[in-house]
N, CA, C, O and CB atoms as a CASP TS submission, in Angstrom:
PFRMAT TS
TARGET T0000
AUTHOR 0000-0000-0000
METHOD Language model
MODEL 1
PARENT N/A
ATOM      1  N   UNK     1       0.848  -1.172   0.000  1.00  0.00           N
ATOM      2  CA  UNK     1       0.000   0.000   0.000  1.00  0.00           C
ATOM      3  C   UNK     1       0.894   1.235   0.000  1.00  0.00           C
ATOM      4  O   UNK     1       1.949   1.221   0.633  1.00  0.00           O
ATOM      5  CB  UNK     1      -0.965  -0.002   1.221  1.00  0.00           C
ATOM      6  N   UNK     2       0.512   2.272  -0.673  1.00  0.00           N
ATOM      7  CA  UNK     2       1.478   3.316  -1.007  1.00  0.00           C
ATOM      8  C   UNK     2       1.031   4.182   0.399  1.00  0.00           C
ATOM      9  O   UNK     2      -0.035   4.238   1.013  1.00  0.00           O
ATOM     10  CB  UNK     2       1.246   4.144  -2.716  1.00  0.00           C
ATOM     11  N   UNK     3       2.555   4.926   0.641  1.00  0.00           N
ATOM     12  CA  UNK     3       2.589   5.783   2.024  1.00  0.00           C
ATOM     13  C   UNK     3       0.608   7.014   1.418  1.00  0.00           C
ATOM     14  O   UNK     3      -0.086   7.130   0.408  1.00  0.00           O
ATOM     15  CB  UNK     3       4.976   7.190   2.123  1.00  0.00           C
ATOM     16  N   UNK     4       0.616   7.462   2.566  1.00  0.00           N
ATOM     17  CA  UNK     4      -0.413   8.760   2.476  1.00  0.00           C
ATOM     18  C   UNK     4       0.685  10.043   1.568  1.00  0.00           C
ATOM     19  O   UNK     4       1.867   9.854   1.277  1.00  0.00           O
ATOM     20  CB  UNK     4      -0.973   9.406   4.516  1.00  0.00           C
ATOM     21  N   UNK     5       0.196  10.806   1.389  1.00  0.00           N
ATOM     22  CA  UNK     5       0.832  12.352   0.737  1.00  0.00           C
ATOM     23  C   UNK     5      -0.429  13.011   1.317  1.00  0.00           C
ATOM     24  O   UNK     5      -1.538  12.643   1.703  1.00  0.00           O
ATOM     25  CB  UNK     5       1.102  12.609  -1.328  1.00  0.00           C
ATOM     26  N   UNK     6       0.496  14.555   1.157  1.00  0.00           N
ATOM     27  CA  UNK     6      -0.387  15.646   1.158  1.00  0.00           C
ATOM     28  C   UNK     6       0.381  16.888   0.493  1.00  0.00           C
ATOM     29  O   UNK     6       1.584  16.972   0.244  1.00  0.00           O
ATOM     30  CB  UNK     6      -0.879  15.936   2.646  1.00  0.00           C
ATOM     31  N   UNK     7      -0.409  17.620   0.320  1.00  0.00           N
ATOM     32  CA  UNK     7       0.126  18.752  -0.731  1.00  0.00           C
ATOM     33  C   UNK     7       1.070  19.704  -0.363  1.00  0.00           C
ATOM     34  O   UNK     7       1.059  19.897   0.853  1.00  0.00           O
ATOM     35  CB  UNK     7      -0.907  19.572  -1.199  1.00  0.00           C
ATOM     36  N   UNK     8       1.778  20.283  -0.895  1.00  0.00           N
ATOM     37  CA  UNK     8       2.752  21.218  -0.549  1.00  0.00           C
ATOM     38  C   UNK     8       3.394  22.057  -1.517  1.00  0.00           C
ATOM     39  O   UNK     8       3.867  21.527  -2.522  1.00  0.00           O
ATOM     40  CB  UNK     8       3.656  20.618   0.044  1.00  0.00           C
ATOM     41  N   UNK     9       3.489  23.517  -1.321  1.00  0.00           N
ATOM     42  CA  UNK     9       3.132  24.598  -2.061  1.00  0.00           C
ATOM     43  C   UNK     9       4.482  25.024  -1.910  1.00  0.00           C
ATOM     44  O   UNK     9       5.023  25.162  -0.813  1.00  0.00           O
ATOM     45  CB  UNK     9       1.922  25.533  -1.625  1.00  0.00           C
ATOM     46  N   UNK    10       5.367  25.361  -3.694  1.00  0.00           N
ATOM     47  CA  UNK    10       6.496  26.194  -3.335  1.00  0.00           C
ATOM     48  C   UNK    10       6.617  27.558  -4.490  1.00  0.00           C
ATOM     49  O   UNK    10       6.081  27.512  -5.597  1.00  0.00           O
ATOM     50  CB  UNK    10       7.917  25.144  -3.344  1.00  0.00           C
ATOM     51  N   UNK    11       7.131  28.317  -4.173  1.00  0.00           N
ATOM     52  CA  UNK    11       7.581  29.515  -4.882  1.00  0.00           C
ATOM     53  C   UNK    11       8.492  29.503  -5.894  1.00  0.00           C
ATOM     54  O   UNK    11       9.490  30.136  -5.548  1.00  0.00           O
ATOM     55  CB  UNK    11       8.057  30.313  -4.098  1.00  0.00           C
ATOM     56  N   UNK    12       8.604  28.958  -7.237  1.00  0.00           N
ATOM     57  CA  UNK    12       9.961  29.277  -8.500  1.00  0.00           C
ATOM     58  C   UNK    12       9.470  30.741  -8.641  1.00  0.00           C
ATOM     59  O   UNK    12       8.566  31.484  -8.260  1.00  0.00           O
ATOM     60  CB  UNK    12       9.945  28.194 -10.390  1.00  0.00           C
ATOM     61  N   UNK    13      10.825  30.723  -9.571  1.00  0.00           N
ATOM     62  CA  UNK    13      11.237  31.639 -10.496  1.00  0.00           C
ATOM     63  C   UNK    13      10.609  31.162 -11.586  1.00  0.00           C
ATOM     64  O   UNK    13      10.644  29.986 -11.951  1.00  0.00           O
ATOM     65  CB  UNK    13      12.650  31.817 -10.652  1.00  0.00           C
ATOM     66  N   UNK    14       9.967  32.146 -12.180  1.00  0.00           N
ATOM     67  CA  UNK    14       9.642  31.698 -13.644  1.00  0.00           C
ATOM     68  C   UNK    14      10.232  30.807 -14.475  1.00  0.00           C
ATOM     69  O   UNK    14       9.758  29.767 -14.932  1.00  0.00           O
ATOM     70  CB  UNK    14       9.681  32.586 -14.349  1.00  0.00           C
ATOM     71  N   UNK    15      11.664  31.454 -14.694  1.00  0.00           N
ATOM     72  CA  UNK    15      11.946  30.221 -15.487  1.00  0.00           C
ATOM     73  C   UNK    15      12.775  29.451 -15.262  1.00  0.00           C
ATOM     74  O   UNK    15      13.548  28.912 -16.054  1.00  0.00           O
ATOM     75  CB  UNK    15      12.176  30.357 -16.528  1.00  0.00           C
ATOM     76  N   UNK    16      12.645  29.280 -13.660  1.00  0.00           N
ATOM     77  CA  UNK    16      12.674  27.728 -12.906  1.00  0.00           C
ATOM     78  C   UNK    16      11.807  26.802 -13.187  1.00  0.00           C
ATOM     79  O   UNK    16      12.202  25.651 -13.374  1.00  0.00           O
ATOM     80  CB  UNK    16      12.498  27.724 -11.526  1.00  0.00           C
ATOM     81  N   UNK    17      10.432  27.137 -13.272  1.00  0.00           N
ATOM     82  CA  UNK    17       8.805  26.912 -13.819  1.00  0.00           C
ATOM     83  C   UNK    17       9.023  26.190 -15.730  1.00  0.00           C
ATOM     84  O   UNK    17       8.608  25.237 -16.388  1.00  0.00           O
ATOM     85  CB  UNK    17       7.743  29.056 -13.810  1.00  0.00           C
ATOM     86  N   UNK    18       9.763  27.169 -15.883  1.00  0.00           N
ATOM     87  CA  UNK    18       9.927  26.986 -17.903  1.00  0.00           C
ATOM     88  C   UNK    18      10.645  25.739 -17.808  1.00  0.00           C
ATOM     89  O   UNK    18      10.090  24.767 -18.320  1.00  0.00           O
ATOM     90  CB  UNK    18      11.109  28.411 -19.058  1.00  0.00           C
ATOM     91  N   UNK    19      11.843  25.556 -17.221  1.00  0.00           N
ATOM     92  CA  UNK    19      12.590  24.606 -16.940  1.00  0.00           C
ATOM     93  C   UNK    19      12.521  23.114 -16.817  1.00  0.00           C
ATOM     94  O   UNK    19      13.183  22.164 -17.234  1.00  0.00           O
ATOM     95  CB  UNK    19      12.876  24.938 -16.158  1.00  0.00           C
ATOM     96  N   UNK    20      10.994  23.368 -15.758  1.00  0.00           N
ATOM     97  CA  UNK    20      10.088  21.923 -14.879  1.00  0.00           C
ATOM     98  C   UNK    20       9.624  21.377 -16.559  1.00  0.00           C
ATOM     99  O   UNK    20      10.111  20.470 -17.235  1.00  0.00           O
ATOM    100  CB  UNK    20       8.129  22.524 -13.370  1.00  0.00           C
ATOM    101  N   UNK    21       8.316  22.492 -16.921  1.00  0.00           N
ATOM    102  CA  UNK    21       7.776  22.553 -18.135  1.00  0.00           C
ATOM    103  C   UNK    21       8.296  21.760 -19.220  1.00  0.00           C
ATOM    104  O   UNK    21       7.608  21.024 -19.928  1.00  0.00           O
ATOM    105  CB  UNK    21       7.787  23.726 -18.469  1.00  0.00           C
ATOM    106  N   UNK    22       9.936  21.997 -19.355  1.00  0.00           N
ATOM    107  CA  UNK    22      10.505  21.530 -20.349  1.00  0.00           C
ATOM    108  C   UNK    22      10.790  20.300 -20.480  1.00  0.00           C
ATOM    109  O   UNK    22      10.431  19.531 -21.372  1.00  0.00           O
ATOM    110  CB  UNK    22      11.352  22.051 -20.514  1.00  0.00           C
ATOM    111  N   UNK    23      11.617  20.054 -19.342  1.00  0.00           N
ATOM    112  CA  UNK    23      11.861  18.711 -18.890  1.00  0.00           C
ATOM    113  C   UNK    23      10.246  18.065 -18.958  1.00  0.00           C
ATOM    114  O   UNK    23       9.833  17.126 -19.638  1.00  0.00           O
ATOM    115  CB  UNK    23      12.650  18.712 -17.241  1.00  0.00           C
ATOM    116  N   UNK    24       9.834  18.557 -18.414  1.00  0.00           N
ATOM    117  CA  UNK    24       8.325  17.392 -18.609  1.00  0.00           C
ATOM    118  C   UNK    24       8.058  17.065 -19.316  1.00  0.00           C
ATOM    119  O   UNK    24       7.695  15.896 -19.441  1.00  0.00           O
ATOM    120  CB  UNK    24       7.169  17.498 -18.443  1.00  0.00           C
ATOM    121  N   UNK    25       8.093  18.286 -20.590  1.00  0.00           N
ATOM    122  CA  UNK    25       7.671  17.334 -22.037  1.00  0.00           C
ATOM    123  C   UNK    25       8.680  16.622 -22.983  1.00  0.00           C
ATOM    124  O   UNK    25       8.474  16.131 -24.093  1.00  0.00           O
ATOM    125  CB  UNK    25       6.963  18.263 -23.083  1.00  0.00           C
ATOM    126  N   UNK    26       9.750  16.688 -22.300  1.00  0.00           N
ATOM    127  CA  UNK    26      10.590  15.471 -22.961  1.00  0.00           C
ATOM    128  C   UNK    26      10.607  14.224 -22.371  1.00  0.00           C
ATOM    129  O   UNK    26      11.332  13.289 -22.712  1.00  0.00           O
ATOM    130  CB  UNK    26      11.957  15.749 -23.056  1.00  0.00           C
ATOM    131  N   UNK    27       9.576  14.227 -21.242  1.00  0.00           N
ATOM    132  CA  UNK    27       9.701  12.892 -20.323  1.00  0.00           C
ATOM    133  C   UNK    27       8.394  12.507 -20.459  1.00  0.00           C
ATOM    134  O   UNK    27       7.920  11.595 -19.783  1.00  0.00           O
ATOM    135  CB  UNK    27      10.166  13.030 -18.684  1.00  0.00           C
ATOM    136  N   UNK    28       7.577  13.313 -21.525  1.00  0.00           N
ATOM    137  CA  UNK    28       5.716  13.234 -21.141  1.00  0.00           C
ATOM    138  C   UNK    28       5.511  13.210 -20.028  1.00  0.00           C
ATOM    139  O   UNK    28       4.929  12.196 -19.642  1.00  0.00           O
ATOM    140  CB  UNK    28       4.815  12.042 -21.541  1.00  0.00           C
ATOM    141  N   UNK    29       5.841  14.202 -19.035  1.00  0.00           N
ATOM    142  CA  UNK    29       5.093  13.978 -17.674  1.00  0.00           C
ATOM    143  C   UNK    29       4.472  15.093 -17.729  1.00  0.00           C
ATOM    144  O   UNK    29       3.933  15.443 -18.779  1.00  0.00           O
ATOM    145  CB  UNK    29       5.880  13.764 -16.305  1.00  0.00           C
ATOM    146  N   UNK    30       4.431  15.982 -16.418  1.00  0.00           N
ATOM    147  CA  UNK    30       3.945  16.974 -16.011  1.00  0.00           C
ATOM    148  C   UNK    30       4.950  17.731 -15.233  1.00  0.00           C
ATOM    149  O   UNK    30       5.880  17.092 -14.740  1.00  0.00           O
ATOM    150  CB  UNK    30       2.856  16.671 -15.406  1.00  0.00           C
ATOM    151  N   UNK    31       4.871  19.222 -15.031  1.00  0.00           N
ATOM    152  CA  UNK    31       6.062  19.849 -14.102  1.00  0.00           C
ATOM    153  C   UNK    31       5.844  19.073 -12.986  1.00  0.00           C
ATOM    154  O   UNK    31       6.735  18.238 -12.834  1.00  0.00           O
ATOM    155  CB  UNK    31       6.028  21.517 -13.718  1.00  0.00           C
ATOM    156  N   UNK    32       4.998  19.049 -12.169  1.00  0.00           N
ATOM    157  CA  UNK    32       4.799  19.175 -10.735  1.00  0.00           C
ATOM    158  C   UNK    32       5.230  17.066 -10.827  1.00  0.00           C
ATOM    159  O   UNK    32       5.912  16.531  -9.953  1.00  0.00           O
ATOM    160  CB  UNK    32       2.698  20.037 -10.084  1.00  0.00           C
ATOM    161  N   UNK    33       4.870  16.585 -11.566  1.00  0.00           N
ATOM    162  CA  UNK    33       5.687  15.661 -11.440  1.00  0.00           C
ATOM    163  C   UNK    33       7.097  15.254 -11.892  1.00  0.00           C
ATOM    164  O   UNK    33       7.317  14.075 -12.169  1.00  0.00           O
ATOM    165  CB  UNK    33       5.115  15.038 -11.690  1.00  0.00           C
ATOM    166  N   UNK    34       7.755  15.888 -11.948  1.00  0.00           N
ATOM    167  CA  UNK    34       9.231  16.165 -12.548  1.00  0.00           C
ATOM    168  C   UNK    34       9.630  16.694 -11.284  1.00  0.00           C
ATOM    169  O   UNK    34      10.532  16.089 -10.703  1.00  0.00           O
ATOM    170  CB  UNK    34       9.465  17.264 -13.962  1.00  0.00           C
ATOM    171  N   UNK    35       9.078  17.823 -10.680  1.00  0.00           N
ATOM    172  CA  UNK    35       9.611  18.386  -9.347  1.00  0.00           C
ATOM    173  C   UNK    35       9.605  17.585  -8.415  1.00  0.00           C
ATOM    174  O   UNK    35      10.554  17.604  -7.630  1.00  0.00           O
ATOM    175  CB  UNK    35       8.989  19.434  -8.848  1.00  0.00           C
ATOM    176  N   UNK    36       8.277  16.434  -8.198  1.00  0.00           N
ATOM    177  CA  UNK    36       8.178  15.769  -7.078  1.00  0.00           C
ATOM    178  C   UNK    36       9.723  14.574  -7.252  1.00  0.00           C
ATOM    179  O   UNK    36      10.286  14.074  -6.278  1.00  0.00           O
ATOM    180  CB  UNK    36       6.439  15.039  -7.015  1.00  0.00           C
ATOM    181  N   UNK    37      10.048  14.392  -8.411  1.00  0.00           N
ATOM    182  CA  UNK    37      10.842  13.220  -8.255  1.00  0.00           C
ATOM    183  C   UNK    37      12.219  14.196  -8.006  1.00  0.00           C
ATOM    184  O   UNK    37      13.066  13.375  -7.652  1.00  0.00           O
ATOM    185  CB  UNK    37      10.808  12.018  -9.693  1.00  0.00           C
ATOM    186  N   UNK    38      12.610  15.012  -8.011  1.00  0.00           N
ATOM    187  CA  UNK    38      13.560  15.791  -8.213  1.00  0.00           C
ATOM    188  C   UNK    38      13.868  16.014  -6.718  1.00  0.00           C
ATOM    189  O   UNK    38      14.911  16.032  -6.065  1.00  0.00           O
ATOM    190  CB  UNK    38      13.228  16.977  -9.120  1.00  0.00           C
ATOM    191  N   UNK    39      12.389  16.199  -6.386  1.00  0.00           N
ATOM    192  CA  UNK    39      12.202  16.876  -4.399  1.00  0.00           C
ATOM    193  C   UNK    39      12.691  14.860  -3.903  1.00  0.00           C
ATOM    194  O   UNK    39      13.715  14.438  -3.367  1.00  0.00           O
ATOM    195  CB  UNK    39       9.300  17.731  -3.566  1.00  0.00           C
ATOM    196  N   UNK    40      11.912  14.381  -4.207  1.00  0.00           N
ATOM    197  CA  UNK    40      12.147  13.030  -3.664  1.00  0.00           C
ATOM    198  C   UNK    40      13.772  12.056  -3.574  1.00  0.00           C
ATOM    199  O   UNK    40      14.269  11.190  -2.855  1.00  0.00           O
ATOM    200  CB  UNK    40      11.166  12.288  -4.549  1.00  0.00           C
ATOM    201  N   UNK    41      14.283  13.177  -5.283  1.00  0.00           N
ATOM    202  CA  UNK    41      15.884  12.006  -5.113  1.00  0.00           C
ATOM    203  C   UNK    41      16.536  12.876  -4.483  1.00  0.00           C
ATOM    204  O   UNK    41      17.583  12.420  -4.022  1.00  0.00           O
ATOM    205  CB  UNK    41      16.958  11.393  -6.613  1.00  0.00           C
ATOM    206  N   UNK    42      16.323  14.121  -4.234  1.00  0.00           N
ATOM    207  CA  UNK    42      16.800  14.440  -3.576  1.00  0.00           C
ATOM    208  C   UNK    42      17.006  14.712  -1.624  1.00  0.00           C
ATOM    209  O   UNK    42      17.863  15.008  -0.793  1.00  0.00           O
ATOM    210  CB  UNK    42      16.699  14.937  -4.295  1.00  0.00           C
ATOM    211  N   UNK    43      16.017  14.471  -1.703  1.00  0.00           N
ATOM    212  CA  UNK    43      15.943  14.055   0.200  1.00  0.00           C
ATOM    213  C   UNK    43      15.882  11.964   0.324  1.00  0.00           C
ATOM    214  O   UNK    43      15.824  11.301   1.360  1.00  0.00           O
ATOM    215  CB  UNK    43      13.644  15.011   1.138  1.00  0.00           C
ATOM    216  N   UNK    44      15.914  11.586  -0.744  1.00  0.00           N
ATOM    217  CA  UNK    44      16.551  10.423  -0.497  1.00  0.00           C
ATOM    218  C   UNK    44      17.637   9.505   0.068  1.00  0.00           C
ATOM    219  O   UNK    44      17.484   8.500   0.762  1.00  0.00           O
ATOM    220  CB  UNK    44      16.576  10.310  -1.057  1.00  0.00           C
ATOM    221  N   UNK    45      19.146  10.251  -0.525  1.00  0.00           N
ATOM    222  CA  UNK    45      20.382   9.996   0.091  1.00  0.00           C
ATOM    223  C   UNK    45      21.407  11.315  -0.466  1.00  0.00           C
ATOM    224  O   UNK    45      22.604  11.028  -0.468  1.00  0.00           O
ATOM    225  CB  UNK    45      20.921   8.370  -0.359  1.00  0.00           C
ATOM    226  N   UNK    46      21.139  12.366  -0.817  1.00  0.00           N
ATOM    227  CA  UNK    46      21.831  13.514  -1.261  1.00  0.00           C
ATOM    228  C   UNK    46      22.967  12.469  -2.098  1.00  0.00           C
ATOM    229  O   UNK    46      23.377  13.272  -2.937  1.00  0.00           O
ATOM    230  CB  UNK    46      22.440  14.687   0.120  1.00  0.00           C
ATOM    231  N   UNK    47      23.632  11.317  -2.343  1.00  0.00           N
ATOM    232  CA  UNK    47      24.649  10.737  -3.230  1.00  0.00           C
ATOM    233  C   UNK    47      24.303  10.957  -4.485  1.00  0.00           C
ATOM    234  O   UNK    47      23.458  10.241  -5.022  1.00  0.00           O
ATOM    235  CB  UNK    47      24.875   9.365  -3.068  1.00  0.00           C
ATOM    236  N   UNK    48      24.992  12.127  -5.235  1.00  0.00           N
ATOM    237  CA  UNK    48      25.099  12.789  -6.457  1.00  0.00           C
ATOM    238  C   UNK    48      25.438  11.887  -7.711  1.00  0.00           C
ATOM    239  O   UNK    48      25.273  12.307  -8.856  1.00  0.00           O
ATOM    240  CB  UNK    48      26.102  13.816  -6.286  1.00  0.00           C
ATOM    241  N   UNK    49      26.049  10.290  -7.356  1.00  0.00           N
ATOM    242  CA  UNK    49      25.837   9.517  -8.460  1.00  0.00           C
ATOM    243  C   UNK    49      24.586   8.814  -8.401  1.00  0.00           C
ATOM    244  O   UNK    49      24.047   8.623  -9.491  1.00  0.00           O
ATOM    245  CB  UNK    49      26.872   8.647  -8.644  1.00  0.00           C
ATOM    246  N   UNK    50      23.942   8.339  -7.267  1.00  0.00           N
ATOM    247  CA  UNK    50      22.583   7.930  -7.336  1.00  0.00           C
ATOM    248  C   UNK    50      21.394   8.917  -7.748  1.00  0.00           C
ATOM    249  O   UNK    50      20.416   8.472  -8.348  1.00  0.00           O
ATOM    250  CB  UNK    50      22.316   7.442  -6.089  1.00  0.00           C
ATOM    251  N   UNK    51      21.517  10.424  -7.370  1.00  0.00           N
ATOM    252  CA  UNK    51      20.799  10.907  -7.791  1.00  0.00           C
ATOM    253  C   UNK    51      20.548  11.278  -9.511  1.00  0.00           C
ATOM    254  O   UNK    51      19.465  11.502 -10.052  1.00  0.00           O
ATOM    255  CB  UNK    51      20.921  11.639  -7.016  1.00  0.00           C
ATOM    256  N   UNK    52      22.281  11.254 -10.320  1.00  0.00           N
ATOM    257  CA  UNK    52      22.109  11.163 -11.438  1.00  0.00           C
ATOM    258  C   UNK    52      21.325   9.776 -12.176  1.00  0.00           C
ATOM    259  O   UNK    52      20.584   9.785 -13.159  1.00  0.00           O
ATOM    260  CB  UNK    52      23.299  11.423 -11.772  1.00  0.00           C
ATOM    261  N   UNK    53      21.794   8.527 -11.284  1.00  0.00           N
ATOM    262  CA  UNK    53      21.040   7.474 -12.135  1.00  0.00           C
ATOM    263  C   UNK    53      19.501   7.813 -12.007  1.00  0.00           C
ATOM    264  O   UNK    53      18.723   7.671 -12.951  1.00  0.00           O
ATOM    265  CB  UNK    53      21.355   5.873 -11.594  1.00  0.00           C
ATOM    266  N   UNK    54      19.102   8.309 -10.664  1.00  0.00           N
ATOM    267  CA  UNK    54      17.600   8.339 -10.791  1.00  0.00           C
ATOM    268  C   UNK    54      17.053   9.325 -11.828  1.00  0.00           C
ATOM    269  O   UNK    54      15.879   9.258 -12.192  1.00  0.00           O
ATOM    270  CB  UNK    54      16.987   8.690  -9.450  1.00  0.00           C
ATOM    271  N   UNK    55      17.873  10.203 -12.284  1.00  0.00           N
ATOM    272  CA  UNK    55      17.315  11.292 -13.112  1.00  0.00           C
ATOM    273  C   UNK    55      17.124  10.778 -14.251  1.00  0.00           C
ATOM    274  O   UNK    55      16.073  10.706 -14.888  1.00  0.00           O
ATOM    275  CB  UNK    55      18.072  12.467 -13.255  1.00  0.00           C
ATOM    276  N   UNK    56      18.800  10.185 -14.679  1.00  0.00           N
ATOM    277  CA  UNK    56      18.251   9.471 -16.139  1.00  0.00           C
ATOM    278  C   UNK    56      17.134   8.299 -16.279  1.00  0.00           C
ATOM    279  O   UNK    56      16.754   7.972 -17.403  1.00  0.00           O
ATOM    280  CB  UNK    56      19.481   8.795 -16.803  1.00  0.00           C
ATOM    281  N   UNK    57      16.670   7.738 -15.231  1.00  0.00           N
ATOM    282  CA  UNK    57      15.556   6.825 -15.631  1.00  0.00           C
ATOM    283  C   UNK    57      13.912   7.608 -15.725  1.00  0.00           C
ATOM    284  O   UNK    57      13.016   7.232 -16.481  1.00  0.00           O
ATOM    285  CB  UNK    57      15.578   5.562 -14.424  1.00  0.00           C
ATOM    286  N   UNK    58      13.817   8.894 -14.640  1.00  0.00           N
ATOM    287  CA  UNK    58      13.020   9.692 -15.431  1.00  0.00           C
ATOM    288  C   UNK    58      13.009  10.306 -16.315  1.00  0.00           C
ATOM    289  O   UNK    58      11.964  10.816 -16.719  1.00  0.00           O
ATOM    290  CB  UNK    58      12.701  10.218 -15.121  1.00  0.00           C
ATOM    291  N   UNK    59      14.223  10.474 -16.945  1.00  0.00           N
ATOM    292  CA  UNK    59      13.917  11.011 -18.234  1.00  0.00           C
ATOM    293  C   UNK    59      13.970   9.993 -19.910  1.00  0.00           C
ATOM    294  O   UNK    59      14.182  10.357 -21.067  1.00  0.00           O
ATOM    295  CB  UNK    59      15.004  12.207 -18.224  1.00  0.00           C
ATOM    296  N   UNK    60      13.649   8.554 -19.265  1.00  0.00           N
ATOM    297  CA  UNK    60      13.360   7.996 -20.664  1.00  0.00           C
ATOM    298  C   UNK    60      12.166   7.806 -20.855  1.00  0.00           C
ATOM    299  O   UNK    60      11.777   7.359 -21.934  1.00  0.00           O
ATOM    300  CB  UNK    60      13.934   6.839 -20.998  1.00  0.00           C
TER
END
């Protein structure tokens, strides 16, 4: 059974925002799901080679 969530609200820069946007549509996702995995590998284990493998598997 997947943990509970609840929502949580942050402030970009615009084109911090353009950025999410972009990446999303080369991954067909959505920003806010591009950010969540981004927020997630990153409070995972901060290890900058694990966090690169996790990136490249969202972005195929």
């Amino acid at each position: 059974m997947a943990e509970p969530t609840q929502p949580l609200s942050i402030r970009l820069a615009t084109s911090d925002i353009d950025h999410l946007a972009e990446r999303a549509r080369r991954v067909s996702g959505t920003p806010t799901g591009v950010a969540r995995e981004l927020i997630r590998s990153g409070l995972s284990d901060g290890d900058p080679f694990t966090q690169a493998e996790r990136l490249l598997k969202i972005e195929r």
